[in-house]
C-alpha positions as CSV (number, residue, x, y, z in Angstrom):
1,X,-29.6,26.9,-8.4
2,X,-32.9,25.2,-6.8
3,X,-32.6,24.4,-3.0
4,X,-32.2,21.1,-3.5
5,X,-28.8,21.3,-5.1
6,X,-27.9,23.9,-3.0
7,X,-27.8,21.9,0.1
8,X,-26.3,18.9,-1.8
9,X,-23.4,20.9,-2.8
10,X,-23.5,22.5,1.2
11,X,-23.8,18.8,2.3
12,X,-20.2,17.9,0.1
13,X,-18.5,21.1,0.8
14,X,-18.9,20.3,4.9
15,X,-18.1,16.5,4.5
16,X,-14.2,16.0,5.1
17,X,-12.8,14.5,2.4
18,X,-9.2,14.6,2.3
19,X,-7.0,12.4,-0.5
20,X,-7.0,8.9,0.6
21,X,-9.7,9.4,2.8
22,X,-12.7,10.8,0.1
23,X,-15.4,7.9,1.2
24,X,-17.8,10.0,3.0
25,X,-17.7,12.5,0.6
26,X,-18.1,10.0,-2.3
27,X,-21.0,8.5,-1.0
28,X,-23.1,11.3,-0.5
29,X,-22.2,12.0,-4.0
30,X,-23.0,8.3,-5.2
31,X,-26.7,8.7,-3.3
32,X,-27.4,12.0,-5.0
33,X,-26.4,10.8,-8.8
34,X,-27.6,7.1,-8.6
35,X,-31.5,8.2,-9.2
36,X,-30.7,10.1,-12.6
37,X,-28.3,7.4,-14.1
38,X,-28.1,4.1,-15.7
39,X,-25.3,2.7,-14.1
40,X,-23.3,3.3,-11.1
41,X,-19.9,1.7,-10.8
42,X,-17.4,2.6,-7.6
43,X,-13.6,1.1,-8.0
44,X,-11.3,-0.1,-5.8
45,X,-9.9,2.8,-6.4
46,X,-12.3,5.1,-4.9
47,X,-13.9,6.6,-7.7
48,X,-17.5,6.9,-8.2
49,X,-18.1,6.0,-11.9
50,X,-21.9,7.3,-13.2
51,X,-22.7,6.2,-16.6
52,X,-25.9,7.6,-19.1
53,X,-26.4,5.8,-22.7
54,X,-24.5,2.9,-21.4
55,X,-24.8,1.3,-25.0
56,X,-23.4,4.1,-27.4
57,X,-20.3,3.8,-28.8
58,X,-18.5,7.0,-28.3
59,X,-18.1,7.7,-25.0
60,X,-17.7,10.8,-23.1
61,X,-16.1,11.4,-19.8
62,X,-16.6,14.3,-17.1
63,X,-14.1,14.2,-14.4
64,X,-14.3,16.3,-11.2
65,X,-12.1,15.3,-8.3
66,X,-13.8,14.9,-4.7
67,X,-10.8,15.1,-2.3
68,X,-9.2,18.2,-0.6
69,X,-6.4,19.3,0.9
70,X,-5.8,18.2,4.7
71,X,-3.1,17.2,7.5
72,X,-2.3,13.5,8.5
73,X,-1.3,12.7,12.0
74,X,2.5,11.8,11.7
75,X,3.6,11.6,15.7
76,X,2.1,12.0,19.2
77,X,4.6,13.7,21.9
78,X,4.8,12.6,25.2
79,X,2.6,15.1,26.8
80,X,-0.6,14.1,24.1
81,X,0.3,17.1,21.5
82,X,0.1,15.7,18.0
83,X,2.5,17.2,15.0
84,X,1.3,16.5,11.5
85,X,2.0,16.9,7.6
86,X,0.5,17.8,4.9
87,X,-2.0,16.1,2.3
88,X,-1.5,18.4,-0.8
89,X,-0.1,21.7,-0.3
90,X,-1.4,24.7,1.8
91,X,0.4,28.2,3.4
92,X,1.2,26.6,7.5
93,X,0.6,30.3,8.2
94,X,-2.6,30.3,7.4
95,X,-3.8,27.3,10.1
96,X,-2.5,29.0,13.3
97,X,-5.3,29.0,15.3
98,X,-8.0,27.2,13.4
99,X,-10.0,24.5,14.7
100,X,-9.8,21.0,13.0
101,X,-11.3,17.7,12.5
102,X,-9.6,14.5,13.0
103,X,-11.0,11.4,11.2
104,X,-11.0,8.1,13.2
105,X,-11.8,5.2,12.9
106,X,-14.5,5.9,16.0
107,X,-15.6,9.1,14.8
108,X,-14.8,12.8,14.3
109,X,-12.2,14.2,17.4
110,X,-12.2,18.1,17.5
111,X,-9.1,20.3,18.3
112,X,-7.5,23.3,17.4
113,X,-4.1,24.2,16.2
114,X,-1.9,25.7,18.7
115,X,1.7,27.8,18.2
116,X,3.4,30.0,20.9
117,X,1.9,32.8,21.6
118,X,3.3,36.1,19.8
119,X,3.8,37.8,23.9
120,X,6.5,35.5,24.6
121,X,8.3,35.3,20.8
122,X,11.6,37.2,20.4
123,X,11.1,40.1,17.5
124,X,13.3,37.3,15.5
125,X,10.6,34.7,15.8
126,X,7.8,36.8,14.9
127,X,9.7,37.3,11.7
128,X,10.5,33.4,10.7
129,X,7.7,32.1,8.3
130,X,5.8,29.6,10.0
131,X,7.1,25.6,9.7
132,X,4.8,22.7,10.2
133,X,7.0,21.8,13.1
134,X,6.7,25.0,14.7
135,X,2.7,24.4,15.4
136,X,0.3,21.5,16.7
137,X,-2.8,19.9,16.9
138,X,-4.2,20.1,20.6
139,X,-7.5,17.7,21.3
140,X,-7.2,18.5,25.3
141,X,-5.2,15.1,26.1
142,X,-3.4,15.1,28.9
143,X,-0.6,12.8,28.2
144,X,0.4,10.1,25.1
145,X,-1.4,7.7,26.6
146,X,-4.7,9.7,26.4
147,X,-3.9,10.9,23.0
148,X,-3.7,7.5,21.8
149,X,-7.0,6.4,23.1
150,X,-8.5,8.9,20.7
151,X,-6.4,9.2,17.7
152,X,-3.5,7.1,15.8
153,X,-1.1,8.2,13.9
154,X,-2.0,8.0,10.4
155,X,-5.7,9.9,11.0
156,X,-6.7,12.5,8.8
157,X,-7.3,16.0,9.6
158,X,-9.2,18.8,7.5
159,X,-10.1,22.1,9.5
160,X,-13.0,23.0,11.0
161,X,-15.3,25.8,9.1
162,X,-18.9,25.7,8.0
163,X,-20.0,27.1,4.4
164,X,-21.7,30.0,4.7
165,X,-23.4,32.5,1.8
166,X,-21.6,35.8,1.4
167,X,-23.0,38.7,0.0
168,X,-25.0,38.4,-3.1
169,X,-24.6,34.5,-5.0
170,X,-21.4,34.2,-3.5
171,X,-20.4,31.2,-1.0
172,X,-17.3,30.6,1.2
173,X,-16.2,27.6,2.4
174,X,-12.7,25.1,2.3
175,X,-12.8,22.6,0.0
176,X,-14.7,24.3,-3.1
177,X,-11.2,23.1,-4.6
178,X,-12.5,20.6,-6.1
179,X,-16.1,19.7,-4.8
180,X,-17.3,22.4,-7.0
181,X,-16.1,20.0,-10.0
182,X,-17.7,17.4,-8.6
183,X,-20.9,18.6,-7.4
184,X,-21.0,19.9,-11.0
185,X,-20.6,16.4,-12.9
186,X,-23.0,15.2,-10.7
187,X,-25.7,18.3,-11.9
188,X,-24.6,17.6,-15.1
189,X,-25.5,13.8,-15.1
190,X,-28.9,15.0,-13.3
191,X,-30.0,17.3,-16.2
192,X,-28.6,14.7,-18.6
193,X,-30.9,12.6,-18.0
194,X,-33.9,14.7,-19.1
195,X,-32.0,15.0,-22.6
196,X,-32.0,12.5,-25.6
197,X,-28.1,11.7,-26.1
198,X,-26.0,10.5,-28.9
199,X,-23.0,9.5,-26.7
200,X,-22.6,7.5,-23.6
201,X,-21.0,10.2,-20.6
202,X,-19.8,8.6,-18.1
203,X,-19.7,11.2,-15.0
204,X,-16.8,10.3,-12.8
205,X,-15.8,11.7,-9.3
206,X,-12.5,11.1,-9.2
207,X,-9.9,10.7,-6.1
208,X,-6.3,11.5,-4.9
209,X,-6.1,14.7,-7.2
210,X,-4.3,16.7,-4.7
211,X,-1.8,13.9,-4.3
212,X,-0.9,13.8,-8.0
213,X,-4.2,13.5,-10.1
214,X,-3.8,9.6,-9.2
215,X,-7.9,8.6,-9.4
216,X,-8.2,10.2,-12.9
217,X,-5.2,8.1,-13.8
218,X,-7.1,5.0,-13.0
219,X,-10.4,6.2,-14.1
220,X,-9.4,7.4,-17.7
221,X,-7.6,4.1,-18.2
222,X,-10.8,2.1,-17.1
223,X,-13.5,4.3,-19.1
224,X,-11.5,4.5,-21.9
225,X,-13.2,7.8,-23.0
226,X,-12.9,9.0,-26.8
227,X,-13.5,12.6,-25.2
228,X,-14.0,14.4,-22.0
229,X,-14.2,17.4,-20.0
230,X,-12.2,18.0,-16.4
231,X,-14.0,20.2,-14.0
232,X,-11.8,22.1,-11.7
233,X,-11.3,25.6,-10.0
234,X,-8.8,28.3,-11.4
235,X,-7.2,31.4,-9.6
236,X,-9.7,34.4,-9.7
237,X,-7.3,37.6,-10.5
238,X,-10.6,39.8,-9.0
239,X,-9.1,41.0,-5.4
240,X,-6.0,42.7,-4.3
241,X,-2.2,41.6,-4.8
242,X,-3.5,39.3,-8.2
243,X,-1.4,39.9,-11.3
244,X,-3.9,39.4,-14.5
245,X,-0.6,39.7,-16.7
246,X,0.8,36.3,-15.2
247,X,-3.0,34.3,-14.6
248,X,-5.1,36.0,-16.9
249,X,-8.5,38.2,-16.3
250,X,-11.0,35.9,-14.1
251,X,-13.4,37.5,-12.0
252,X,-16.4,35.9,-10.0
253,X,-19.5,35.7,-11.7
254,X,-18.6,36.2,-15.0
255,X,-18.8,32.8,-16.5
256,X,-16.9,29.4,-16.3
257,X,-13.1,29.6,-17.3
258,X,-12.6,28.2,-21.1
259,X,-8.7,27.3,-21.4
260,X,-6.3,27.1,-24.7
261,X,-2.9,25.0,-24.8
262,X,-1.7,21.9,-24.9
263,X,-3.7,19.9,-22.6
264,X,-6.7,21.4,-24.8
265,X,-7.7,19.7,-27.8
266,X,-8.5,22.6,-30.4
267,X,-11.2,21.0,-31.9
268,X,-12.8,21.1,-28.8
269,X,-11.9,24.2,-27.7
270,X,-13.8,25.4,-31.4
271,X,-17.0,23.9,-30.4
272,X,-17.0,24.4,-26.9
273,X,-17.2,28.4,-27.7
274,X,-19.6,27.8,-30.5
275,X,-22.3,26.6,-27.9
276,X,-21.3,28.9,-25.5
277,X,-22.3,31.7,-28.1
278,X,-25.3,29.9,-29.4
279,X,-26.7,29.9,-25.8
280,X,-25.3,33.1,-24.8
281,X,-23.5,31.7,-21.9
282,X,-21.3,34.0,-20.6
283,X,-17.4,32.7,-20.3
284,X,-13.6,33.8,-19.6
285,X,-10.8,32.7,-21.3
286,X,-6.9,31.9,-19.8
287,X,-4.0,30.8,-21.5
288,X,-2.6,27.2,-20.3
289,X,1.2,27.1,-22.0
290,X,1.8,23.9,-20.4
291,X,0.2,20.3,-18.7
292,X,-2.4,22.5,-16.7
293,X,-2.2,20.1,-13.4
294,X,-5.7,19.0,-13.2
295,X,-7.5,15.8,-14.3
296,X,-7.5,17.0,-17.8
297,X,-3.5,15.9,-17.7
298,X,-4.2,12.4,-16.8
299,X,-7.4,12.5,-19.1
300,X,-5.5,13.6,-22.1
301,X,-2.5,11.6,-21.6
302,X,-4.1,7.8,-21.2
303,X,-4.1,5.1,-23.3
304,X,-3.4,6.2,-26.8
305,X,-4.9,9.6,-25.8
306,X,-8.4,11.4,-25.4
307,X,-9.6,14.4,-26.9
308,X,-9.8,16.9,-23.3
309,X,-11.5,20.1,-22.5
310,X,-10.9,22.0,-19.2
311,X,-13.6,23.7,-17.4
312,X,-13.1,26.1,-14.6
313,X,-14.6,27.5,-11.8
314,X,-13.2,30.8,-10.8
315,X,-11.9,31.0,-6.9
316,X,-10.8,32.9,-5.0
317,X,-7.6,32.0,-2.0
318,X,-7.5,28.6,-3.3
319,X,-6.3,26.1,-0.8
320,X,-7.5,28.8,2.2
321,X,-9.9,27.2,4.1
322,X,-12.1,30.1,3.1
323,X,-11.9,29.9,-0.9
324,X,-14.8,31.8,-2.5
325,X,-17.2,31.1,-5.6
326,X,-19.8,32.1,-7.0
327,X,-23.2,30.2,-7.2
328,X,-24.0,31.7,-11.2
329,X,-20.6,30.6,-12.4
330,X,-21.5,27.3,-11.4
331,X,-25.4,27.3,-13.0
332,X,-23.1,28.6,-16.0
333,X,-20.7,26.0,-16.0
334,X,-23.6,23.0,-16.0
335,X,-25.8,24.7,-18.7
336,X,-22.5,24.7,-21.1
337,X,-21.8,21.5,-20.2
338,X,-25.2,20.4,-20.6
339,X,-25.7,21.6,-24.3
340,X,-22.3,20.9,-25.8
341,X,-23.0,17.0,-24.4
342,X,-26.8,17.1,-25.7
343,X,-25.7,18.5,-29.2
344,X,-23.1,16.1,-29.4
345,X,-23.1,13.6,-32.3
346,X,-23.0,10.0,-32.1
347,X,-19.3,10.2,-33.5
348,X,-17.1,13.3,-33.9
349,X,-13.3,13.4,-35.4
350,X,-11.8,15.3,-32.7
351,X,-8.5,14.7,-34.5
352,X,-6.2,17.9,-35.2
């Protein structure tokens, strides 16, 4: 990965963009793509829609969704403490004492998440699994009326914590779930460019995933792709209290994730490990016995139907605010991308 990617896929991971609220994050992705493409079409939708070959027939869709989890402001007490729920899904546990960032309409508001402190619970209370009621967001106000001035109910929140390289090609950060995708439709596009192509890909970064895959709804149904490829994360099975014999063998490093199932059109799945051979890209394989609750549902499922691939990142403590990749997994997962899409006829009967 050259530096320049690098710090556009820093630059995404550190932009909040929770579901609903994906605009910052969207734009830094439209300004990055807009150079190497033909078109570049946002919907009202959110979406950001980049399209090569606009004039082939067959078209061919990449989908990587550029929301994350967060918290919404949902009440302000009358001493200025705000209580919140959930955008997607996360473990409340696991933001006691984190510091946040609270989207307004005026600009970012820091504060931290507060809960009693374990001196003065009962040995009954250090026992209860924490409740989203039980803890709070705590900018400094002083009263509801201060509170207010600041933030509304409504605001976003997504916590506070930079990316930062750990040892060796790996990077932590929140939020790789699914800016990874995105980051690598965009790379894809990039590289894309450079190639002579059959097909018209259309490189979308879709919204509202985490709130039920609603932007690749939309998307498919506007693109109306003959094929396409979602890009998301999967569960790494590669550190402690991971059962392989209920997610499958995934380890950082060792290649993008390659899926077969339902939501996997075999034909596809044939010729996506053809070109991973040819090239001698390294790759993993899971089984997906059902709808595998990514953009490839939506994809698969619009219209009359489209031929769908899933691609996967392996990560590690997904929806933590400190889920870990691996930089080669993703240089994999864009070269295998890159050379099914460049091999790719102008028409292929991906039929069954």
């Amino acid at each position: 990965m050259n530096k320049a990617s690098e710090n556009f896929l820093v630059n995404l991971l550190e932009t909040p963009s929770p579901s609903g609220y994906e605009q910052p994050a969207a734009r830094i992705w439209r300004e990055y793509v807009k150079k190497h493409v033909d078109q570049l079409i946002p919907d009202v939708h959110g979406n950001s829609i980049a399209v090569l070959n606009p004039k082939a027939k067959f078209k061919f869709m990449l989908a990587g969704h550029i929301d994350e989890i967060g918290l919404m402001i949902t009440y302000i007490d009358e001493k200025g403490y705000i209580y919140t729920a959930q955008i997607g899904g996360m473990d409340p546990s696991l933001l006691v004492g984190q510091r946040v960032k609270i989207m307004t309409k005026q600009g970012e508001v820091f504060g931290v998440i507060g809960r009693k402190a374990i001196h003065q619970m009962t040995p009954e209370e250090r026992k209860k699994v924490v409740e989203m009621e039980n803890i709070w967001v705590d900018i400094g106000a002083d009263s509801q009326e201060a509170a207010q001035k600041r933030v509304s109910v409504g605001d976003p929140i997504v916590v506070d914590v930079p990316c930062r390289p750990l040892d060796g090609d790996k990077l932590v950060s929140r939020a790789t779930d699914d800016k990874t995708g995105a980051f690598v439709v965009a790379e894809v596009m990039k590289a894309l460019a450079k190639r002579k192509l059959n097909i018209c890909v259309m490189g979308v970064a879709t919204v509202q995933e985490e709130v039920g895959l609603r932007g690749a709804i939309t998307s498919s149904y506007r693109v109306n792709p003959d094929a396409g490829f979602a890009l998301d994360v999967t569960f790494a099975s590669d550190h402690p209290e991971t059962d392989p014999k209920k997610i499958g063998v995934v380890a950082l490093g060792k290649g993008p994730v390659l899926h077969r199932g339902p939501n996997i059109n075999p034909v596809m799945e044939d010729h996506l490990f053809k070109v991973a051979k040819k090239h001698k890209i390294p790759y993993q394989v899971t089984a997906e016995p059902r709808g595998t609750g990514t953009d490839a549902n939506a994809m698969q499922l619009s219209r009359g139907g489209t031929a769908t691939g899933l691609i996967s990142i392996p990560n590690r403590y997904m929806h933590t605010p400190v889920e870990v990749i691996s930089k080669l997994d993703l240089d994999n997962t864009i070269k295998l991308i890159v050379e099914y899409i460049a091999a790719h006829p102008a028409n292929r009967d991906y039929r069954p």
